[in-house]
mmCIF file of the C-alpha atoms, coordinates in Angstrom:
data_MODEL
# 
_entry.id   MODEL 
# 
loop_
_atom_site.group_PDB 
_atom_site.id 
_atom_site.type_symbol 
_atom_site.label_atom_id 
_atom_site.label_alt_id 
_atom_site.label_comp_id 
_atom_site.label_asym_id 
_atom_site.label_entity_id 
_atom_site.label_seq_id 
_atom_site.pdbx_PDB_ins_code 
_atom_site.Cartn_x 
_atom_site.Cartn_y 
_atom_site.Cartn_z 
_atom_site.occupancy 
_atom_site.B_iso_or_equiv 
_atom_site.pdbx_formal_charge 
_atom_site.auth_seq_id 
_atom_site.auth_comp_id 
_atom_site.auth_asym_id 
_atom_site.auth_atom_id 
_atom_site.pdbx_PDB_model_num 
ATOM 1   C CA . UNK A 1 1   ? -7.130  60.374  51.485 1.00 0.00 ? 1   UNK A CA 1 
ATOM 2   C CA . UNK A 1 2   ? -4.666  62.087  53.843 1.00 0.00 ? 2   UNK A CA 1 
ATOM 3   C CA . UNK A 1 3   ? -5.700  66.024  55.190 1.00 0.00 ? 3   UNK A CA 1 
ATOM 4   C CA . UNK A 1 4   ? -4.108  68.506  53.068 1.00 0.00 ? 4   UNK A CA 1 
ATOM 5   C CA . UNK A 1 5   ? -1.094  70.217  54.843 1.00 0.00 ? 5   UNK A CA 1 
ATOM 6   C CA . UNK A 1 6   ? -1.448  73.396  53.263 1.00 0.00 ? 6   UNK A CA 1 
ATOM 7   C CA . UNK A 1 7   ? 1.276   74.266  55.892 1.00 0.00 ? 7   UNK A CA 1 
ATOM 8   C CA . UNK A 1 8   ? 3.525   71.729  55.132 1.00 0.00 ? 8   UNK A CA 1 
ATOM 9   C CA . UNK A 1 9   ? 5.598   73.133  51.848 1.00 0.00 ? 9   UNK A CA 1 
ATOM 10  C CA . UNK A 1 10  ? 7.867   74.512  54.166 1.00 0.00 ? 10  UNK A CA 1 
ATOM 11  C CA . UNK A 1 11  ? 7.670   75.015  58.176 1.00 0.00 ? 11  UNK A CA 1 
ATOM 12  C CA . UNK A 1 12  ? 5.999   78.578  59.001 1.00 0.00 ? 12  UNK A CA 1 
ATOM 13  C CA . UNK A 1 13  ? 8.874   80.075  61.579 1.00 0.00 ? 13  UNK A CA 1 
ATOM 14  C CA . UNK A 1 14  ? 7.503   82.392  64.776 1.00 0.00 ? 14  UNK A CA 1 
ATOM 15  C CA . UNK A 1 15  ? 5.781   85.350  62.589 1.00 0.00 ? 15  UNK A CA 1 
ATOM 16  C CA . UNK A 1 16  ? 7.602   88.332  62.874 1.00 0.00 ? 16  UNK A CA 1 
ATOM 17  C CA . UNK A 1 17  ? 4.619   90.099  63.097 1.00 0.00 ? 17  UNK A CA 1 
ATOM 18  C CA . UNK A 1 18  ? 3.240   88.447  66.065 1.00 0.00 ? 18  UNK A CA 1 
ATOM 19  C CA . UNK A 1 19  ? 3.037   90.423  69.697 1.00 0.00 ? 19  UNK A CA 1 
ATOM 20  C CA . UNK A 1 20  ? 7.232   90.963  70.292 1.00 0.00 ? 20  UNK A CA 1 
ATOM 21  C CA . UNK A 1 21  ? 6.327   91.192  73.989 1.00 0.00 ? 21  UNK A CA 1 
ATOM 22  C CA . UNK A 1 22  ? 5.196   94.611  74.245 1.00 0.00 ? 22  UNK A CA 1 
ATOM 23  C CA . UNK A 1 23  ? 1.948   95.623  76.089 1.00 0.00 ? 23  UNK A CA 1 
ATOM 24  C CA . UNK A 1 24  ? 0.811   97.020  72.880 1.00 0.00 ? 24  UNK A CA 1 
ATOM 25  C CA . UNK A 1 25  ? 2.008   96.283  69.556 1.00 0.00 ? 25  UNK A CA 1 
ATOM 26  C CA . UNK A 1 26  ? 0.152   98.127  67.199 1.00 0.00 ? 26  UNK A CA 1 
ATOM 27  C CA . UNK A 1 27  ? 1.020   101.018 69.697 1.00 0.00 ? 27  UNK A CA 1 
ATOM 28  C CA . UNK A 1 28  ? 4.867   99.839  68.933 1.00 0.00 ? 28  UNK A CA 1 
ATOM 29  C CA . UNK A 1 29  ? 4.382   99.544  65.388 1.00 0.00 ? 29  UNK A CA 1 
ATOM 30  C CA . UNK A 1 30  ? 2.607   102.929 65.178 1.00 0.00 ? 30  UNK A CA 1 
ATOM 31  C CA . UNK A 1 31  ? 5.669   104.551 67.084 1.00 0.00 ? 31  UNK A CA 1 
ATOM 32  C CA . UNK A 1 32  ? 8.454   102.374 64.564 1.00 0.00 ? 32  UNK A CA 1 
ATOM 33  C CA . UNK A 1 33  ? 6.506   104.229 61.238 1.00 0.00 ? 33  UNK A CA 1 
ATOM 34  C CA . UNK A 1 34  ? 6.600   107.506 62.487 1.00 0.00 ? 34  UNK A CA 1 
ATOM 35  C CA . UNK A 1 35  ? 10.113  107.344 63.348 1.00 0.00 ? 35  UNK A CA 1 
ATOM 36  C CA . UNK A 1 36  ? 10.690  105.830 59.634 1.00 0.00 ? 36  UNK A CA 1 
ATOM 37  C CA . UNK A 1 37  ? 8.498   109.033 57.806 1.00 0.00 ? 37  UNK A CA 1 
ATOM 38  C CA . UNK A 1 38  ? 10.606  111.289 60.073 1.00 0.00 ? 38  UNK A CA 1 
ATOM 39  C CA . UNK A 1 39  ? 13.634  109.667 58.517 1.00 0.00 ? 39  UNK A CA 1 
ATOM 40  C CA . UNK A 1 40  ? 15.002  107.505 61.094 1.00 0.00 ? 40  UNK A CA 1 
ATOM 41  C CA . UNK A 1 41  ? 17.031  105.833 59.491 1.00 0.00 ? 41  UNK A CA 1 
ATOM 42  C CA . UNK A 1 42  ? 17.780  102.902 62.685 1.00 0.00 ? 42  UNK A CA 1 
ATOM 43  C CA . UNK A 1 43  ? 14.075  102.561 62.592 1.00 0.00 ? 43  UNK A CA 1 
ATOM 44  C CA . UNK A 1 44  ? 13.759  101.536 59.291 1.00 0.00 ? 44  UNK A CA 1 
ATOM 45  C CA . UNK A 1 45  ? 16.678  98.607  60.037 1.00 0.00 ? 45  UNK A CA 1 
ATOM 46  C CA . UNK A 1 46  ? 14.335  97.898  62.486 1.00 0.00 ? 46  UNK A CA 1 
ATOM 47  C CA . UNK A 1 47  ? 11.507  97.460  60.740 1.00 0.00 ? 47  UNK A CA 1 
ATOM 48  C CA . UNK A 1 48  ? 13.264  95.198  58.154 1.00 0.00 ? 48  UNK A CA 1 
ATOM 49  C CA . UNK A 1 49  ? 14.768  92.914  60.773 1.00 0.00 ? 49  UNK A CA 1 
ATOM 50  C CA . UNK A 1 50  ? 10.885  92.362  62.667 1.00 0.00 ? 50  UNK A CA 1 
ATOM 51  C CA . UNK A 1 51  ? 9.322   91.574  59.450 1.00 0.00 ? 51  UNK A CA 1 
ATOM 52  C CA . UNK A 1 52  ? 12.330  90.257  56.675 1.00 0.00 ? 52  UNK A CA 1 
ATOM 53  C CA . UNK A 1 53  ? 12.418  86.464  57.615 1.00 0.00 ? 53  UNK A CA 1 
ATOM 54  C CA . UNK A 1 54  ? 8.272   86.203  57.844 1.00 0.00 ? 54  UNK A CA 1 
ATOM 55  C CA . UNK A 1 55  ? 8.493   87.561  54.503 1.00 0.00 ? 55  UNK A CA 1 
ATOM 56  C CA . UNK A 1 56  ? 11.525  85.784  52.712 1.00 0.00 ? 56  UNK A CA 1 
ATOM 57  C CA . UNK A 1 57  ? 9.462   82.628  54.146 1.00 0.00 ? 57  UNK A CA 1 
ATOM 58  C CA . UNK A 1 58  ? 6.195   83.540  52.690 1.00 0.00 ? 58  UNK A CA 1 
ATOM 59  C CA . UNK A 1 59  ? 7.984   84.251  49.334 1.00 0.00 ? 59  UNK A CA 1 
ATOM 60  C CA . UNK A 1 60  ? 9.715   80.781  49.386 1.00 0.00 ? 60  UNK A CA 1 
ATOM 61  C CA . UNK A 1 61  ? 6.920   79.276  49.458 1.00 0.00 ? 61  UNK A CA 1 
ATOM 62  C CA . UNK A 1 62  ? 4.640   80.862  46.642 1.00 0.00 ? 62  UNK A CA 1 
ATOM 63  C CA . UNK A 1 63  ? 8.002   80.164  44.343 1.00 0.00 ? 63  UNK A CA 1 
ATOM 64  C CA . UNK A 1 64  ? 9.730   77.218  45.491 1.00 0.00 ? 64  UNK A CA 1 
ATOM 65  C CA . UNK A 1 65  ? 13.119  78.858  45.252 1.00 0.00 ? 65  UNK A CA 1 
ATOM 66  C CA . UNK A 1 66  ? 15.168  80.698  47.926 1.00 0.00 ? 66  UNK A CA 1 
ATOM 67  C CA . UNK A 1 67  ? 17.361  82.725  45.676 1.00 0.00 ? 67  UNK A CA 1 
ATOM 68  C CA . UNK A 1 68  ? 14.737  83.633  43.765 1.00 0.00 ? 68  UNK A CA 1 
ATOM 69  C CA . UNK A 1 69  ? 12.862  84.402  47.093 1.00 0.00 ? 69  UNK A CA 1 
ATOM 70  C CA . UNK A 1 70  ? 15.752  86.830  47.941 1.00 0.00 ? 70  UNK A CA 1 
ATOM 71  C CA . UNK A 1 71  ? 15.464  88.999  44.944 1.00 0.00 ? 71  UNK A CA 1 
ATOM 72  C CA . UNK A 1 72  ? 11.813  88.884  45.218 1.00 0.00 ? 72  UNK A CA 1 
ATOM 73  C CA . UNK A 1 73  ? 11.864  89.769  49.461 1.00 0.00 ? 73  UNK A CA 1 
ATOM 74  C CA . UNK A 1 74  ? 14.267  92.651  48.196 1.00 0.00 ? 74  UNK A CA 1 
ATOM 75  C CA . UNK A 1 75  ? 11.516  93.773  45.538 1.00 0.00 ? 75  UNK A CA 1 
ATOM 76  C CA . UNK A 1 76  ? 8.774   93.714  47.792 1.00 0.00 ? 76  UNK A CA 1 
ATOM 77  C CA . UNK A 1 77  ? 10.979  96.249  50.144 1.00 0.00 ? 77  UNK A CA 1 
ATOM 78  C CA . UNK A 1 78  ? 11.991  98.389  47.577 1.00 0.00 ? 78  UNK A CA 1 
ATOM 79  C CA . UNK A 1 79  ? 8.306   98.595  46.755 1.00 0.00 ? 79  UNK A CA 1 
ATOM 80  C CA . UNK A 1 80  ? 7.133   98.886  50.438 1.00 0.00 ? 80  UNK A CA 1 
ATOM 81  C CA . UNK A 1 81  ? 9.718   102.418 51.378 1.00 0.00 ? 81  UNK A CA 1 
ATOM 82  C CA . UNK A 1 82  ? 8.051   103.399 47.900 1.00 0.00 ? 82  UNK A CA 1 
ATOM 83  C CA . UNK A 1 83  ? 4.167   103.324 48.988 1.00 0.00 ? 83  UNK A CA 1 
ATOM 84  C CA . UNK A 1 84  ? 4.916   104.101 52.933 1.00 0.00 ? 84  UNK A CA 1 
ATOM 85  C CA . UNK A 1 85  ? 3.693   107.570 53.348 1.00 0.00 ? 85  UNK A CA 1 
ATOM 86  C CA . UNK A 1 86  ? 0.417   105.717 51.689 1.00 0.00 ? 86  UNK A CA 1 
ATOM 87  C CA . UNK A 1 87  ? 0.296   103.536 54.759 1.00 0.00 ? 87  UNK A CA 1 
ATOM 88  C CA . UNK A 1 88  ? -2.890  104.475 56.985 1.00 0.00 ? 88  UNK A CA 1 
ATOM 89  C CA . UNK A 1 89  ? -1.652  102.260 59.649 1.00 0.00 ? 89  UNK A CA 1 
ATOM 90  C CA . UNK A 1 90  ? -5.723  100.523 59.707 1.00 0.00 ? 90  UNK A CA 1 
ATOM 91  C CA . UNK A 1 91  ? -3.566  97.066  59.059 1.00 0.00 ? 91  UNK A CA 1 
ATOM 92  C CA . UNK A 1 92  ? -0.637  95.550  60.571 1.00 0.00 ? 92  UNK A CA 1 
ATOM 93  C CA . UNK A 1 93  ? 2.823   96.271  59.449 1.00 0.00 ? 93  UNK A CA 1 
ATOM 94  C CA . UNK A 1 94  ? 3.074   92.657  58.300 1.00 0.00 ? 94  UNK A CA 1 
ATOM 95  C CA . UNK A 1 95  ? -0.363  92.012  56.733 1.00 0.00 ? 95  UNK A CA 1 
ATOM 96  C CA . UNK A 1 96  ? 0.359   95.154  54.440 1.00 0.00 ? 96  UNK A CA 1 
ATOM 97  C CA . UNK A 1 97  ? 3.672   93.580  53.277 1.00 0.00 ? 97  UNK A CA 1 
ATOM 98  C CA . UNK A 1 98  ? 2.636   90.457  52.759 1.00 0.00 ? 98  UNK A CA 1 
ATOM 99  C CA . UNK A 1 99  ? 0.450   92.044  50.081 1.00 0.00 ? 99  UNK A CA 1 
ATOM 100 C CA . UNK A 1 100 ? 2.867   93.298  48.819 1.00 0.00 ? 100 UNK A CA 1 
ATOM 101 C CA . UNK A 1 101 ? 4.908   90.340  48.399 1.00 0.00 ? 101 UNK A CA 1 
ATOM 102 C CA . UNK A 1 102 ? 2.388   88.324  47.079 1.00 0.00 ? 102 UNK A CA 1 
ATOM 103 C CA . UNK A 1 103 ? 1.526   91.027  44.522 1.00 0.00 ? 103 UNK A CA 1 
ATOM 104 C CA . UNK A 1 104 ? 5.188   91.023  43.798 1.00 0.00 ? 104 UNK A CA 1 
ATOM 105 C CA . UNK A 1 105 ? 5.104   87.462  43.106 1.00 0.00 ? 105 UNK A CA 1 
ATOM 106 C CA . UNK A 1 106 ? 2.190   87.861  40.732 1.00 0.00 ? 106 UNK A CA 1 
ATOM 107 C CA . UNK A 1 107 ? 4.257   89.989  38.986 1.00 0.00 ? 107 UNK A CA 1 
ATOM 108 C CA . UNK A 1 108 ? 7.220   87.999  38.687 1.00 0.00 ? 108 UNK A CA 1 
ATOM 109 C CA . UNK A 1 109 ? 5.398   84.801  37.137 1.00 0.00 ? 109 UNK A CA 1 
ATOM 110 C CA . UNK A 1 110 ? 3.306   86.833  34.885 1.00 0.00 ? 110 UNK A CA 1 
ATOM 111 C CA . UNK A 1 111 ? 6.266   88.544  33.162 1.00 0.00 ? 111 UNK A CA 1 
ATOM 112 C CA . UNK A 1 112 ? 8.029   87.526  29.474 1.00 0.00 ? 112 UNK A CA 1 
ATOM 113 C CA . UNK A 1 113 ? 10.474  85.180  30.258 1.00 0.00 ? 113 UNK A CA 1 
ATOM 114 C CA . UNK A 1 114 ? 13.677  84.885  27.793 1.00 0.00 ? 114 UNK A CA 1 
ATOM 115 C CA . UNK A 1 115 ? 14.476  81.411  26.735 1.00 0.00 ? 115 UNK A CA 1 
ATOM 116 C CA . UNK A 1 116 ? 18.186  80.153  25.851 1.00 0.00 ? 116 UNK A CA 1 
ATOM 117 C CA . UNK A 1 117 ? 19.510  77.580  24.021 1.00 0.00 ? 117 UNK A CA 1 
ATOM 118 C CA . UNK A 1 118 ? 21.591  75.277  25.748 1.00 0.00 ? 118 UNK A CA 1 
ATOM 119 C CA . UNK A 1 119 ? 24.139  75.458  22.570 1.00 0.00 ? 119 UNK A CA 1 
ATOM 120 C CA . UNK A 1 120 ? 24.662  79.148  23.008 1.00 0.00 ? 120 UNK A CA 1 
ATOM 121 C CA . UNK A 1 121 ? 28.214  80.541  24.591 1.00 0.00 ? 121 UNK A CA 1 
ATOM 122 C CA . UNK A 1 122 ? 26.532  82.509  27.315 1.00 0.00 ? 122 UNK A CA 1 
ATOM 123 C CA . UNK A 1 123 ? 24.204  79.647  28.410 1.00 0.00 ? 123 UNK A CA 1 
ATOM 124 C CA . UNK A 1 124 ? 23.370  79.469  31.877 1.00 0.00 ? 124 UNK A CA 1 
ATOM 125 C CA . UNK A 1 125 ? 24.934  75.990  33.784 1.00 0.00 ? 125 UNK A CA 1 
ATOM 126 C CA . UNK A 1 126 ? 22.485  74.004  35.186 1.00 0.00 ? 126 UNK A CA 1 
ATOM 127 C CA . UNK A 1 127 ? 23.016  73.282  38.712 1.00 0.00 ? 127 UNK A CA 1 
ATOM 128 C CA . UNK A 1 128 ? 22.519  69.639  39.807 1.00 0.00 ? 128 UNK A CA 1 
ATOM 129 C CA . UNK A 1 129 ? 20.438  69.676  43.154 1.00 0.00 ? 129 UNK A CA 1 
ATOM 130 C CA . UNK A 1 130 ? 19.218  66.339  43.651 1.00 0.00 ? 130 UNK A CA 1 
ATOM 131 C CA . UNK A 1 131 ? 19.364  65.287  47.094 1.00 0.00 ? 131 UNK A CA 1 
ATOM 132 C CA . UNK A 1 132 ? 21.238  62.156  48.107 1.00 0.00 ? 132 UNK A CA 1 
ATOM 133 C CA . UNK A 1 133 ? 18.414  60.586  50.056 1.00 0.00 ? 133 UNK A CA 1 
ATOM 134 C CA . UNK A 1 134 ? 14.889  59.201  48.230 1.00 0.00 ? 134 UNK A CA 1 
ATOM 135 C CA . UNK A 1 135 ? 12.942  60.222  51.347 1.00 0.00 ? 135 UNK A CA 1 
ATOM 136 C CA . UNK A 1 136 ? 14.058  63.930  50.964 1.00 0.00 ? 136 UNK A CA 1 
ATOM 137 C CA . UNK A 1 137 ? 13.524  63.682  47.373 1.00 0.00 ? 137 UNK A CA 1 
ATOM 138 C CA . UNK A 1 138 ? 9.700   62.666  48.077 1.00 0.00 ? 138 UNK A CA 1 
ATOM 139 C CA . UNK A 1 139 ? 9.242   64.921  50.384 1.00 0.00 ? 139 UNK A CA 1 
ATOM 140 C CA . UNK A 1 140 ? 10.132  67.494  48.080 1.00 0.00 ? 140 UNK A CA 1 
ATOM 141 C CA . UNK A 1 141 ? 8.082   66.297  45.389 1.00 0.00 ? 141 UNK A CA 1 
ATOM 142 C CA . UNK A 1 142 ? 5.352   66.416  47.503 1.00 0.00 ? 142 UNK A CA 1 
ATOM 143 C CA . UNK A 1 143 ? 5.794   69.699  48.743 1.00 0.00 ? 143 UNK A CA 1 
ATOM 144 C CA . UNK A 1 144 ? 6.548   70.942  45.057 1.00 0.00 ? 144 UNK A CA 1 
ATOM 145 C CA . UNK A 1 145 ? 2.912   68.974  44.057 1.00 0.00 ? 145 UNK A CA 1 
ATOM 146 C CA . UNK A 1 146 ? 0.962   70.697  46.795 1.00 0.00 ? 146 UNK A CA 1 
ATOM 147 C CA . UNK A 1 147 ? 2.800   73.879  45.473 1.00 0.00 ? 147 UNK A CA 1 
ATOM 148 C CA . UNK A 1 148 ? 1.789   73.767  42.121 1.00 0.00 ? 148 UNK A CA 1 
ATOM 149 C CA . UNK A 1 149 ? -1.777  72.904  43.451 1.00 0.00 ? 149 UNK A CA 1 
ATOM 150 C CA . UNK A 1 150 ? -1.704  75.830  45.300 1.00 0.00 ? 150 UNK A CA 1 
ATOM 151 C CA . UNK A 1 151 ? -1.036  78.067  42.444 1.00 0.00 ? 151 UNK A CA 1 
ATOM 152 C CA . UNK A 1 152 ? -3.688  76.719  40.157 1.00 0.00 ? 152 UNK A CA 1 
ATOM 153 C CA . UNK A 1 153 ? -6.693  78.015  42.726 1.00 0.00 ? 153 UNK A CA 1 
ATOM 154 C CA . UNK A 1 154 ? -8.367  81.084  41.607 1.00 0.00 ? 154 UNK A CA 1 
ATOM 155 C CA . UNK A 1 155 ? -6.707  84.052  42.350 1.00 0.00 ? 155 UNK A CA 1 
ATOM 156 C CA . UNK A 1 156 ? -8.863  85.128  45.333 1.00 0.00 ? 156 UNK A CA 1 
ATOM 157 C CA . UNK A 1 157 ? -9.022  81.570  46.707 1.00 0.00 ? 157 UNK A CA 1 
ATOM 158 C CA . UNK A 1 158 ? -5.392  81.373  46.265 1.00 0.00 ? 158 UNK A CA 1 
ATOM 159 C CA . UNK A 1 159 ? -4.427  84.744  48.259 1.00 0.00 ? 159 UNK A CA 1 
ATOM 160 C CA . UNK A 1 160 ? -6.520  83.726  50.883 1.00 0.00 ? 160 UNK A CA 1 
ATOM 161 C CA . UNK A 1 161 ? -5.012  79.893  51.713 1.00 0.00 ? 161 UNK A CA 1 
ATOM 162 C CA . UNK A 1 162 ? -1.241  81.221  50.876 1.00 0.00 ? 162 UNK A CA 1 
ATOM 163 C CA . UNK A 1 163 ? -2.064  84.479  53.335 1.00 0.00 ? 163 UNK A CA 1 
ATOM 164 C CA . UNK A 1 164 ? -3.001  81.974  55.972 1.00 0.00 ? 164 UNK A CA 1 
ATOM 165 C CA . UNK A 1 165 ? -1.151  79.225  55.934 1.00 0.00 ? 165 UNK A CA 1 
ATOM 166 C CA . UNK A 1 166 ? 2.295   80.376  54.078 1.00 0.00 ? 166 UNK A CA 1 
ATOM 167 C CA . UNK A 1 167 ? 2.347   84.001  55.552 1.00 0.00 ? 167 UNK A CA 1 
ATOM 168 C CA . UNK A 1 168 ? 0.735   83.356  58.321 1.00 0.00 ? 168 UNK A CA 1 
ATOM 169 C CA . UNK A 1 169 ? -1.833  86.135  58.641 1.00 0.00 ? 169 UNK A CA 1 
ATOM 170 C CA . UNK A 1 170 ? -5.072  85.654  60.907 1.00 0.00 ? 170 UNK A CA 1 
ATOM 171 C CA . UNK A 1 171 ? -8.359  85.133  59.105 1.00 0.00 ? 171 UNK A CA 1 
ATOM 172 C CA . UNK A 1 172 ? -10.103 88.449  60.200 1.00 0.00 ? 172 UNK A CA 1 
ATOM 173 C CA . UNK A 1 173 ? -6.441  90.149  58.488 1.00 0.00 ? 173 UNK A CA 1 
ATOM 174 C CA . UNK A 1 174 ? -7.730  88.578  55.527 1.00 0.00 ? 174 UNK A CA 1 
ATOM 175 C CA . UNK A 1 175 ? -10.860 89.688  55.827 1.00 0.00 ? 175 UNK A CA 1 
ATOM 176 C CA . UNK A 1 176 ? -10.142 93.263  56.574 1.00 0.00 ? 176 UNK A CA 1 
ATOM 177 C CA . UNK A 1 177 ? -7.507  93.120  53.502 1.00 0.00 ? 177 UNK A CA 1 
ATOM 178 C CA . UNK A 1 178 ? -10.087 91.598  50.994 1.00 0.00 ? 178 UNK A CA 1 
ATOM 179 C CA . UNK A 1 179 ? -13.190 93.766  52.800 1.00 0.00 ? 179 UNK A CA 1 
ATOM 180 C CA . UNK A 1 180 ? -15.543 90.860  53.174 1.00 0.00 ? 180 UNK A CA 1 
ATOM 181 C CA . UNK A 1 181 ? -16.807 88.811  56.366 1.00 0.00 ? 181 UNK A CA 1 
ATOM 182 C CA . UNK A 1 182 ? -14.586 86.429  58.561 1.00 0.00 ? 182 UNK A CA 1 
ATOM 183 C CA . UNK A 1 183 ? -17.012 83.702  57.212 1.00 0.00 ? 183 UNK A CA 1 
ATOM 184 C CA . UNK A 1 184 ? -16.907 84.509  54.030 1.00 0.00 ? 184 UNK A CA 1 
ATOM 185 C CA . UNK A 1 185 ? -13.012 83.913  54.282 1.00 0.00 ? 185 UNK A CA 1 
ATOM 186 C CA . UNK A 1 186 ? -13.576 80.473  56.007 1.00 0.00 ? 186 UNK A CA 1 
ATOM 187 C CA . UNK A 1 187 ? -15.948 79.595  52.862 1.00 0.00 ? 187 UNK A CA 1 
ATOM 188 C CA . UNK A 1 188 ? -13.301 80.712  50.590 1.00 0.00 ? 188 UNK A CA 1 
ATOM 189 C CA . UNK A 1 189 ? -10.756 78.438  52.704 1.00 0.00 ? 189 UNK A CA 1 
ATOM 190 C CA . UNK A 1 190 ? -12.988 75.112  52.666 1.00 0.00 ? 190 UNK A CA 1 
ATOM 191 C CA . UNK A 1 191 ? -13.783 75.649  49.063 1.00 0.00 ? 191 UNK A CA 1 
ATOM 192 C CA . UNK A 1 192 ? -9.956  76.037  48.122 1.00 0.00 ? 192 UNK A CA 1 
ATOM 193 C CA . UNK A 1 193 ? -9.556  72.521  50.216 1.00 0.00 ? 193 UNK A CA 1 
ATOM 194 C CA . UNK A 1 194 ? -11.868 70.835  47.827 1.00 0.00 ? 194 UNK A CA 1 
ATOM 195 C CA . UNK A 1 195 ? -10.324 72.034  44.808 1.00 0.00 ? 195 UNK A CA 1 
ATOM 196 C CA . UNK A 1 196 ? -7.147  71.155  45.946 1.00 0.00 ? 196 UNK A CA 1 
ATOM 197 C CA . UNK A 1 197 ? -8.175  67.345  46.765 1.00 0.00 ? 197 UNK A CA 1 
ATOM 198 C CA . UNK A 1 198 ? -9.683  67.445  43.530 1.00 0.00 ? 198 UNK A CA 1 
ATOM 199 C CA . UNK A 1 199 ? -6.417  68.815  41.648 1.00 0.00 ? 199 UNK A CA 1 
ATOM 200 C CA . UNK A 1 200 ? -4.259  66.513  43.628 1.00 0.00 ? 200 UNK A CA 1 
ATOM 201 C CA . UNK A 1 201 ? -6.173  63.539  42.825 1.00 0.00 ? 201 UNK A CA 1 
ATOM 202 C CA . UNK A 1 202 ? -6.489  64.415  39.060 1.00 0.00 ? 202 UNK A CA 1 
ATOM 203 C CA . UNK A 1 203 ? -2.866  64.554  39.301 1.00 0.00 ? 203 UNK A CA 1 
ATOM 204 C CA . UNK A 1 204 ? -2.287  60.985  40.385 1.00 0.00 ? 204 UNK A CA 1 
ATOM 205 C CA . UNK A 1 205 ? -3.929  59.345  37.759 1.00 0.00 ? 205 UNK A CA 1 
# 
């Protein structure tokens, strides 16, 4: 069997939390929030533009759906200005939103949903997006298998392979954010692996 590329669902672009090329990014960070609680209002733009495409990515690929990624990205920052004076700063700026977004997520796929019949006036039209070529339809099937795979782990196993491989965040992030041991986090990433071969493989037969 082939190595799970967890990554693969969709390509990962340069994390806009990542060292911008300053000496001293948390330093930079630390300077961008205190401009924000003292109601800079540029600041906050700038804030937004650093971290928005790391997080619209991350979002994409916990739902599979970039317009549906867009109103969730837009959640998460409504819900980010809303808890910012809670922010202690012991985390980086995107580690703490990608919490956020993921918790946002949670939310989304958890709530009621309302369900239509197709015979109704006001019925929604159903798009047809099926790609022209079978290879891009594979891939996509693939990616939307691995997806699904994803999303049956146990929650904590599932936070901790989508924080590292879909938003990108370093394993001791991880570990700070779920306050156990950088082992313990690679333990929780082998054992997602294997339950991911297993779910894939249960899933082709």
């Amino acid at each position: 069997m082939r190595p799970i590329d967890v990554a693969k669902v969709a390509p990962f672009p340069a994390a806009a939390a990542e060292n911008n090329g300053t000496a001293d990014p948390w330093q930079e960070e630390r300077r961008l929030i205190a401009a924000i609680h003292g109601g800079d209002r540029s600041a906050a733009e700038e804030m937004v533009d650093r971290t928005y495409a790391a997080v619209f990515a991350s979002l994409c690929r916990l739902c599979g759906d970039s317009d549906l990624a867009a109103d969730l990205t837009q959640e998460t920052y409504q819900k980010a200005w809303a808890a910012l004076p809670r922010f202690d700063g012991r985390s980086q700026l995107f580690t703490w939103l990608y919490r956020i977004a993921y918790t946002t997520f949670l939310n989304h796929i958890r709530r009621p949903r309302r369900t239509a019949s197709l015979d109704e006036d006001d019925a929604p039209e159903i798009r047809d997006e099926a790609p022209a070529a079978d290879d891009v339809v594979e891939s996509r099937e693939e990616a939307e298998r691995l997806r699904g795979a994803v999303l049956e782990l146990p929650d904590e196993l599932r936070f901790t392979v989508t924080a590292h491989f879909w938003g990108g965040l370093a394993v001791k992030e991880i570990a700070a954010i779920e306050k156990i041991t950088t082992v313990g986090i690679r333990k929780r990433l082998h054992k997602a692996f294997s339950m991911l071969e297993a779910i894939l493989d249960e899933a082709k037969q």
